[in-house]
DODREN-208931 format. One record per residue: residue in one letter; z, y, x of N, C-alpha, C in turn. Coordinates in steps of 0.001 Angstrom, whole numbers, plus 524288, in hexadecimal, padded with zeros to 5 digits. Atoms other than C-alpha are relative to their C-alpha. Last residue first. Layout:
BEGIN
aZYXZYXZYX ...
END
This chain:
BEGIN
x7FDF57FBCE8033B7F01C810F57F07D7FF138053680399 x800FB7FD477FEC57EA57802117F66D801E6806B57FC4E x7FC927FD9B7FF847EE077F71E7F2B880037805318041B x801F17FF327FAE97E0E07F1E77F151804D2802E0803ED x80034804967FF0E7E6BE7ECB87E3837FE1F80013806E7 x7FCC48049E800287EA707F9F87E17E801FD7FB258018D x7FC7B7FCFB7FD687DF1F803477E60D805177FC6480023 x802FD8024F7FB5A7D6A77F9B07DD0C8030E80161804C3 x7FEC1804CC800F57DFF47FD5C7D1D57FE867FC5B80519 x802C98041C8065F7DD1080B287D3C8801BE7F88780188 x8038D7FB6E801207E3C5816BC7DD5E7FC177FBE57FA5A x80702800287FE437EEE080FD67DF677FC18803477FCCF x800FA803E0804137FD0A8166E7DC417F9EC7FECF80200 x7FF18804A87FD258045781C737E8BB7FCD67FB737FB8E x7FCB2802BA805618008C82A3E7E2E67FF917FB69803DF x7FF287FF13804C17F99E836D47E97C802A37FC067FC1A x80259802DE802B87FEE6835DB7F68E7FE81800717FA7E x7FE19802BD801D680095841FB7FE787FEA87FB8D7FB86 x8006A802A38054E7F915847B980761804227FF7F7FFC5 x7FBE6801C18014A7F8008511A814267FE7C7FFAD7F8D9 x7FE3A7FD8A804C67EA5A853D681830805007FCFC7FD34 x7FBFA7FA017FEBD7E76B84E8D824BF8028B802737FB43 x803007FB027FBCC7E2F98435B81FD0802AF803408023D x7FF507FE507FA997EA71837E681C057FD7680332803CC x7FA0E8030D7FEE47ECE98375780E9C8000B801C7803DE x7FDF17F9A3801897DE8883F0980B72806997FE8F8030F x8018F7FC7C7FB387D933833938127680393805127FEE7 x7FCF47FFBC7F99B7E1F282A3780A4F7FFEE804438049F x7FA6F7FECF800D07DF52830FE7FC05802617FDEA80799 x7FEC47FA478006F7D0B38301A7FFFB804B28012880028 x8014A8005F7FA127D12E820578033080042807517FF83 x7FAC77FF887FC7C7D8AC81F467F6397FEC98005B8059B x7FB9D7FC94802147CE37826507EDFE804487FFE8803E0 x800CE7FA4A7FEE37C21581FB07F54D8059D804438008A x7FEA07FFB67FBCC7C873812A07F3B07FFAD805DE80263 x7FB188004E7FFDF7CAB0814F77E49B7FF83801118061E x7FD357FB66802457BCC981A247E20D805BF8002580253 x802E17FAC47FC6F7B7BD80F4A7E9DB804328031E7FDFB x7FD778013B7FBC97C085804E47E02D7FE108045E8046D x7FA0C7FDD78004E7BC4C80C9C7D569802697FE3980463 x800F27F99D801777AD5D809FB7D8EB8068D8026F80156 x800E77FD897FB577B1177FB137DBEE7FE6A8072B801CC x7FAD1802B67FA9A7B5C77F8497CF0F8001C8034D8063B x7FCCF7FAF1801C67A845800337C840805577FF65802E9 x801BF7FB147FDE579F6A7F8807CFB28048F8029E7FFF1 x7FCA7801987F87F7A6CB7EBBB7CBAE80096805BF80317 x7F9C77FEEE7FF367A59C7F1647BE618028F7FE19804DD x7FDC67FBDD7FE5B797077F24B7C16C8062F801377FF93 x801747FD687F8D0795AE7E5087C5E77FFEB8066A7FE9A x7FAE1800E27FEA179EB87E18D7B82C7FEAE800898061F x7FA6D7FD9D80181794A27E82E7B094804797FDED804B8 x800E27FB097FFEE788927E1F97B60F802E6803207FF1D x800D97FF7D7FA0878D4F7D44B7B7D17FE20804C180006 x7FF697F96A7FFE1792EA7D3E97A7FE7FE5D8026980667 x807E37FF6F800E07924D7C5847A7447FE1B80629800C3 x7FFB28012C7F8D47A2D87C55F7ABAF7F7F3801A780036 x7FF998068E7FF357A4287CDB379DBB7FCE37FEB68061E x805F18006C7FF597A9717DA1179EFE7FECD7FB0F8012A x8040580238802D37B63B7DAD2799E57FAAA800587FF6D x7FEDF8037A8041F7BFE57D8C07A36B7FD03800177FB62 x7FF80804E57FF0F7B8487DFB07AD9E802837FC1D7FCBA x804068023E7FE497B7D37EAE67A6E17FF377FA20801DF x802ED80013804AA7C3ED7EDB07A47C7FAC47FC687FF1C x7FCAD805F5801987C6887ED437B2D08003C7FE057F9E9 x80207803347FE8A7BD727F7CF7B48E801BE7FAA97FF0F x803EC801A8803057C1AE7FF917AB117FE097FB377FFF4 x7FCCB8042A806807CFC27FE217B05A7FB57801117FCDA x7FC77804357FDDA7C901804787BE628023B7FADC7FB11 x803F9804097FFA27C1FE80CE27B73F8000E7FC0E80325 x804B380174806347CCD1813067B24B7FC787FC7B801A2 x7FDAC80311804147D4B8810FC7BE757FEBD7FDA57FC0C x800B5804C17FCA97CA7881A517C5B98028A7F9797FC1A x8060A801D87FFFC7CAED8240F7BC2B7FFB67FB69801B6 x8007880295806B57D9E4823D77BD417FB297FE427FE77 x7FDD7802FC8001C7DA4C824477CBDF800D57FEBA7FA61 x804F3803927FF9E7D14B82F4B7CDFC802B97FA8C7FF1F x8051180042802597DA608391E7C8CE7FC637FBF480055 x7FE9B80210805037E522833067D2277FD40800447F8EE x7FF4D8064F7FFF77DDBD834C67DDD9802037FCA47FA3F x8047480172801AE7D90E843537D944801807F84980024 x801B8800F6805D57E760845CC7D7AE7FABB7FE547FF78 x7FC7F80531802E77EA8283FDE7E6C27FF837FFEE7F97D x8021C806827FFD57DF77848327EB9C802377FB5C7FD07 x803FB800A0802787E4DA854877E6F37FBC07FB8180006 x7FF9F7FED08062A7F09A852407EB397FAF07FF7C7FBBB x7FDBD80842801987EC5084D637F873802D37FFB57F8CB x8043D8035F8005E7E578859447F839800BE7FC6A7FF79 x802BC7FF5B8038B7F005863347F5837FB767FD157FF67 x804F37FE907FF3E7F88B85BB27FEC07FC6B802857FB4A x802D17FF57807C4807B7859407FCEA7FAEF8024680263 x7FFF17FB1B8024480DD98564B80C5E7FB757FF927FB18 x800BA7FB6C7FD5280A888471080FC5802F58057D7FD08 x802037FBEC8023080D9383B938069A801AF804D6802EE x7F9B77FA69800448104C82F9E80BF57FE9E8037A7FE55 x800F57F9A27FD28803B1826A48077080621801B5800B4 x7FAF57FD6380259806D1816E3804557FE75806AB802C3 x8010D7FD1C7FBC07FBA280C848066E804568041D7FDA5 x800007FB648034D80000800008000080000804D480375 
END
């Protein structure tokens, strides 16, 4: 589990840490679409369920992007603090990763 200390208060790491959490509901959503999905699309369905793969792997990007940004910003020069110890999506989770 990766754990931030939290630097002096940053107006950017602020403002980064609400866009992180903005993007973390969207994400979610189509995250619990996706999984939806898959339970009722039937297995014959090879065109649908290769783009809901698509779509899986999309959010997963999205996610790495998000928490690979939140690190650099972490450890740049620019004094941070963490925006939340909670994962960023389900995938973030199981990859135990936050």
């Amino acid at each position: 589990m990766l754990t931030l200390t939290p630097p002096p208060q940053s107006g950017v790491w602020s403002a980064i840490s609400g866009l992180a959490h903005d993007l973390r509901q969207p994400l979610s959503v189509i995250e619990a679409c996706a999984d939806y999905l898959n339970l009722v699309l039937p297995p014959t369905d090879h065109r649908a369920r290769q783009q809901l793969q698509l779509l899986e792997q999309q959010v997963g990007e999205a996610n790495r992007i998000l928490h690979e940004a939140l690190l650099k910003l972490h450890y740049s020069d620019e004094p941070a603090e963490p925006a939340t110890s909670r994962p960023l999506t389900k995938a973030a989770s199981a990859a135990g990763t936050y």
